[in-house]
N, C-alpha and C positions, 0 to 999 in steps of 0.2 A: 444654433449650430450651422458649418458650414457644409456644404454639399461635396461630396469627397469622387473623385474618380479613381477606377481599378486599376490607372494605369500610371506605374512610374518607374522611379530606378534611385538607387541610394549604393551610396559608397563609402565606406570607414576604414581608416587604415593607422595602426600605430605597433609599437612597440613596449616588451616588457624585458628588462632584463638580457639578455642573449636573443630571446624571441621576439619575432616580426608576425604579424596577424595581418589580416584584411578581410573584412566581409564586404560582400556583395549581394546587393537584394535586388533581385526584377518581379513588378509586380504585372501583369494583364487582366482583363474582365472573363470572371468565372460564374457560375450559381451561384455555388458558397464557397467557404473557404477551403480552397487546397493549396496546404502546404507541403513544399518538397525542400526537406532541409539535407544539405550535405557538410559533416563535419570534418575533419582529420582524425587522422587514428590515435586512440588518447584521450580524446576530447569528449567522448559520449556518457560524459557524467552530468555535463553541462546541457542534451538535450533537453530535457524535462521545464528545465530555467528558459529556456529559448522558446520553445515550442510556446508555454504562458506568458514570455513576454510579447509575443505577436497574436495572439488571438487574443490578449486582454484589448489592442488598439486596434485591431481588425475584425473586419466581420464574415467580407465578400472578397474575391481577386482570388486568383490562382499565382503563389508567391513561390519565389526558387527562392532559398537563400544558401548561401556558399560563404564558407570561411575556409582561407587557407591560413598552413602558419610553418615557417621555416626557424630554422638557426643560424644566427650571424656566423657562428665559430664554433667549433669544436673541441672541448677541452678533453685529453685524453688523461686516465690514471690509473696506473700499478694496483692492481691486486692481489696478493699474498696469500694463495692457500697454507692456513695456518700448520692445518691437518698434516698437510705433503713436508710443509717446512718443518715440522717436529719428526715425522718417520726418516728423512733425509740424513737429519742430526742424529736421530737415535741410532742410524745404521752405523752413521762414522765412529759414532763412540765404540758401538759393537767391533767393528773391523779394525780399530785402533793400531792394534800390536799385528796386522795384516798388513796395512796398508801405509802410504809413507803420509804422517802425520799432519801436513803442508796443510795450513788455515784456506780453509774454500774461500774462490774467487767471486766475485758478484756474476761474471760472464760466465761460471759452470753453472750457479745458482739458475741462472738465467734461460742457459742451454737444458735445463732439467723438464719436461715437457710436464705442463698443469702447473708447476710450482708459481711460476705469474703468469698473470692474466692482465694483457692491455683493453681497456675498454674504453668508453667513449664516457665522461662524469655526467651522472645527470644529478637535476637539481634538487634542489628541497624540501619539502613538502611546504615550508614556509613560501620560498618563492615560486612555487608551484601554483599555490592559490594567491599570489599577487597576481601573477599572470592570469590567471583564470578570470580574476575578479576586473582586470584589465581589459579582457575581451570581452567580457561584461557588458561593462562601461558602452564600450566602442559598440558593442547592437545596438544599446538604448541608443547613442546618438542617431545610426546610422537608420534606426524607425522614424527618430523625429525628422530626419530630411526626407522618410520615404511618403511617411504622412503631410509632410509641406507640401512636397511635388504633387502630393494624390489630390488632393486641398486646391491648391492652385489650377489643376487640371477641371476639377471641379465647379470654380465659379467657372471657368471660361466654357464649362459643358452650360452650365445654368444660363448663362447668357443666349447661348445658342437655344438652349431649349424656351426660356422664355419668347425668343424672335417666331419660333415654329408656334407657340399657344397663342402668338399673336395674329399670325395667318390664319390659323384654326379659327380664330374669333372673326374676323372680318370676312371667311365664307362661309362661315353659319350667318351672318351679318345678311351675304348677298343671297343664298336661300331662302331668310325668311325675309327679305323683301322684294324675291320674283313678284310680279305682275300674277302669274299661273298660280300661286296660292289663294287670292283673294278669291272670297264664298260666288261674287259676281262670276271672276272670270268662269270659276270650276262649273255651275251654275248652268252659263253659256255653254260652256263647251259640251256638257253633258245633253243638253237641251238639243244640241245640234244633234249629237250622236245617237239621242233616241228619236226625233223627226226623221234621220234617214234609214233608222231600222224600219219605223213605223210606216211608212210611205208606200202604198201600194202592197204591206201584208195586212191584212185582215186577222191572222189569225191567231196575232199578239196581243195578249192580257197585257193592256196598259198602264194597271193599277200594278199588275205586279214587274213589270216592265223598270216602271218609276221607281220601284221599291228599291230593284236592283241595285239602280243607277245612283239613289241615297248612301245604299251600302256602299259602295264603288267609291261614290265621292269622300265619305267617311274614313276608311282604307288608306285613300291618296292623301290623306290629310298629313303633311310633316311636324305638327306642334308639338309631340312628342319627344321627336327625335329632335331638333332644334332646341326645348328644352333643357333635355339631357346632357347634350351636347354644352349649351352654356352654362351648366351643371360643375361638367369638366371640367373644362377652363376655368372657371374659380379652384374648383380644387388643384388642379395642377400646379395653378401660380401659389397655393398655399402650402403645396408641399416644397416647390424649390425655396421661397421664402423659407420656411421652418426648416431646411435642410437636413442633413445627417443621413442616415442611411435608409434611404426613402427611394433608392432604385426600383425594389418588386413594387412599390405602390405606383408609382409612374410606368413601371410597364402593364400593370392592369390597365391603370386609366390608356394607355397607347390602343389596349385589344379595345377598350369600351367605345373609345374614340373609333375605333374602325369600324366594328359592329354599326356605329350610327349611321356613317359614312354609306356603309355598303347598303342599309336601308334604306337610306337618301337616293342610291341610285338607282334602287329596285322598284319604288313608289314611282320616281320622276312620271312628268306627263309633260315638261319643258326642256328646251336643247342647254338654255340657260342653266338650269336648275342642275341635269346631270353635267354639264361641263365643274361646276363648283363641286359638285360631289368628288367627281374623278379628281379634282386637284386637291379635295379636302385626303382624300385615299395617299395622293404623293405624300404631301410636307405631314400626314399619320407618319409615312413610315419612314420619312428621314426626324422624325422626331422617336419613336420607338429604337431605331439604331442609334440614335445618341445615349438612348437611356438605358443601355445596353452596358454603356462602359461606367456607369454610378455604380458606387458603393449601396 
């Protein structure tokens, strides 16, 4: 699978019949998935269909999706209150020997208020669901360009992120081959540091002095974190490899990588050593902000 980003834009536009459609989808990086769909009036039979066609190919992003839809033209048509036009009739036959005889006009028929009704024809319930199944159509497409975009944003995140596991690997690399790690140097330097406590106090337990300074040395020891750390980096190159929606697993491994980092600098007893730490800390968190916008 490939490695998807939250962030894209898709656009579908066709027509059915009299009516014109267009969706529009904008996707950005969220938790999970929030959807915010906005229909036309009419159209909210088709939510249910819409809403399962985007969460069955999504997972994460916060998505708007918009569909308008207009009418090319307007057909307008006569309606005939049957009801009015038979009491109308039945009155004249009534007033017959009243009134002067003369065959009604279409323009009094017309003038007779409720007796027609112009309205605007709507369509069929046949072409009703062509169009519907029309605009259908047109999300599905307008997913698959939003999935390519997301896709494509994807590898070029994955590329970037793999350049930061690489930096990540080459100062774990210059950590553990400071000079101030080796048992000699640590050794020396401890050696120094207890000679000049010891120097003219008498009234330091030596035995337990030394003991300390074992512990002390112990403590400062980074093979832990170095370990771990190269631990990492195998995994992370293993998740952008396997891709798919593997964003919360690279933002843990982001916090795990920091933790190490920030132990790295806390141990240091080398200017070397915390200088790698502090830039191991940078390109953590310009790789954590990339991982931000995966799926």
């Amino acid at each position: 699978m490939l490695l998807q980003s939250m962030t894209g834009f898709a656009r579908r536009e066709g027509s059915s019949g009299r009516s014109r459609w267009a969706w529009e989808l904008r996707s950005v990086n969220g938790k999970g998935l929030d959807l915010r769909l906005r229909l036309p009036p009419g159209l909210e039979r088709v939510e249910t269909d819409v809403r399962k066609l985007i969460t069955d190919r999504f997972s994460r992003g916060n998505l708007q999706v918009g569909l308008s839809l207009s009418v090319d033209e307007s057909r307008v048509e006569a309606v005939v209150n049957q009801d009015a036009l038979a009491t109308v009739l039945a009155l004249r036959g009534q007033l017959a020997g009243v009134i002067d005889p003369a065959p009604l006009r279409l323009d009094t028929l017309l003038a007779i208020r409720g007796l027609v009704e112009f309205k605007e024809a709507e369509e069929g319930e046949e072409a009703l669901a062509a169009r519907d199944s029309n605009i259908m159509a047109g999300l599905e497409a307008a997913l698959v360009d939003l999935s390519d975009m997301r896709r494509r944003e994807g590898q070029a995140l994955g590329q970037i992120l793999l350049g930061h596991v690489a930096v990540i690997e080459t100062l774990t690399a210059t950590v553990e081959r400071d000079p101030s790690r080796s048992p000699q140097e640590i050794a020396a330097r401890l050696a120094t540091q207890v000679a000049m406590l010891l120097d003219g106090t008498s009234g330091l337990d030596r035995d337990r002095l030394h003991a300390e300074a074992a512990l002390i040395a112990t403590r400062a020891d980074l093979r832990e974190e170095i370990d771990r750390l190269k631990a990492h980096v195998a995994a992370a190159r293993d998740l952008i490899a396997k891709g798919g929606p593997v964003g919360r697993k690279l933002d843990f491994l982001a916090q795990e990588f920091n933790r190490e980092s920030n132990t790295i600098c806390s141990k240091s007893n080398a200017a070397a050593v915390t200088a790698a730490g502090i830039e191991l800390k940078v390109v953590i968190d310009q790789f954590r902000e990339q991982v931000q916008n995966l799926e």
